[in-house]
N, C-alpha and C positions, 0 to 999 in steps of 0.2 A: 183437388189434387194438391198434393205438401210438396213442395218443391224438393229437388235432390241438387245434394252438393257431394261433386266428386274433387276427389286434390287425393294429394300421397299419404300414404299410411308413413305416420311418427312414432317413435318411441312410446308415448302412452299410448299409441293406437293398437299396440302389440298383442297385449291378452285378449282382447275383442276379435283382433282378427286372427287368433288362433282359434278362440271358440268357434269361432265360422268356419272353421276350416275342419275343425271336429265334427260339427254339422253335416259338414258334407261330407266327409270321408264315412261317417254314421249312415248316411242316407246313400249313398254312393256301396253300402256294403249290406243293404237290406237290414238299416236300421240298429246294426250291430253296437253295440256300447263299445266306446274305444275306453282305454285305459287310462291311470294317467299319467302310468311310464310315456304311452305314444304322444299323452297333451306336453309334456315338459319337452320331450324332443322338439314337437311342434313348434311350441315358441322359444324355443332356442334358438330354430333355423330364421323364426320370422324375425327376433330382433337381431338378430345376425347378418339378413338381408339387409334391415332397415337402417344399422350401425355403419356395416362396410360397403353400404349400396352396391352390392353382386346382383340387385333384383329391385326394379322398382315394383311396390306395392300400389295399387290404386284400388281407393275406396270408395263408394257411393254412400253415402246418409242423408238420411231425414228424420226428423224431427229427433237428432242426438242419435238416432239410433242406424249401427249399421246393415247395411241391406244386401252388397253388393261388394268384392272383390275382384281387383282382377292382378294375377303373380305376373309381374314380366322381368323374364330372364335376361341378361347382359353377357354377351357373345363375343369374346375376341375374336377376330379371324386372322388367321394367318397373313403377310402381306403379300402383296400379288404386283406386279407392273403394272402402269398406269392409275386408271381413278378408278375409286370405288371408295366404299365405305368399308372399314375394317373394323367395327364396330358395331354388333346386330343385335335386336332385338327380340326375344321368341316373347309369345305366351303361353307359361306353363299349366296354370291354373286360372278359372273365371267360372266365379260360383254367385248366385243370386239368393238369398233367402226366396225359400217357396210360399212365406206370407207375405212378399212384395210380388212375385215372380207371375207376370202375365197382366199387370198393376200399368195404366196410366200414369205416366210419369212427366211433370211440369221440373224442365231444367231452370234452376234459379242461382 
C-alpha cells in the first residue's frame, strides 16, 4: 500500500485539480468530452477558490500523483441571538479517481 497525503490544494495544485474535475464532470456525463472553453472556466473558479479562500480545496496524493478531491464551500450565515457558529461549511464536490477508487489505502 503507497501511502496517502491529504493537505489543501495550492496555487500550483490548480491545473491538476481542474483536470480531475473534467474527469469527472466527463464521467459523470457518460464520458462525454468537455471542451476547453468548460476546462478554462473550471480553473478559473478553482484558482479563484484557492486565491480568495471562498472554498477550501482538499486533496489526497500518492506517489506525486493526485487521486482524490474534496470542494468545501464557506457559508456566512446570517447572525442570530445567542451562540452559534455563523460561519458553515458545505461539501460541494468529492470525487475519487476510479484507478484509486475501492483501493486500500495506508494514511501516512
Amino acid at each position: 500500500m503507497q501511502p496517502i497525503i491529504f493537505r489543501q490544494a495550492r496555487a500550483q495544485d490548480a491545473v491538476v485539480v481542474a483536470q480531475q474535475l473534467g474527469e469527472y464532470y466527463s464521467e459523470a456525463t457518460g464520458n462525454a468530452p468537455v471542451g476547453d472553453s468548460f476546462m478554462d472556466r473550471v480553473l478559473m473558479v478553482v484558482c479563484q477558490a484557492i486565491e480568495q479562500r471562498d472554498a477550501t480545496i482538499w486533496i489526497a496524493e500518492s506517489k506525486g500523483r493526485l487521486i482524490s478531491i474534496v470542494w468545501v464551500t464557506h457559508i456566512s450565515k446570517v447572525p442570530w441571538p445567542g451562540p452559534g457558529a455563523y460561519r458553515w461549511a458545505y461539501i460541494t464536490d468529492a470525487y475519487t479517481s476510479p484507478h484509486t477508487a475501492g483501493t486500500a489505502w495506508a494514511l501516512g
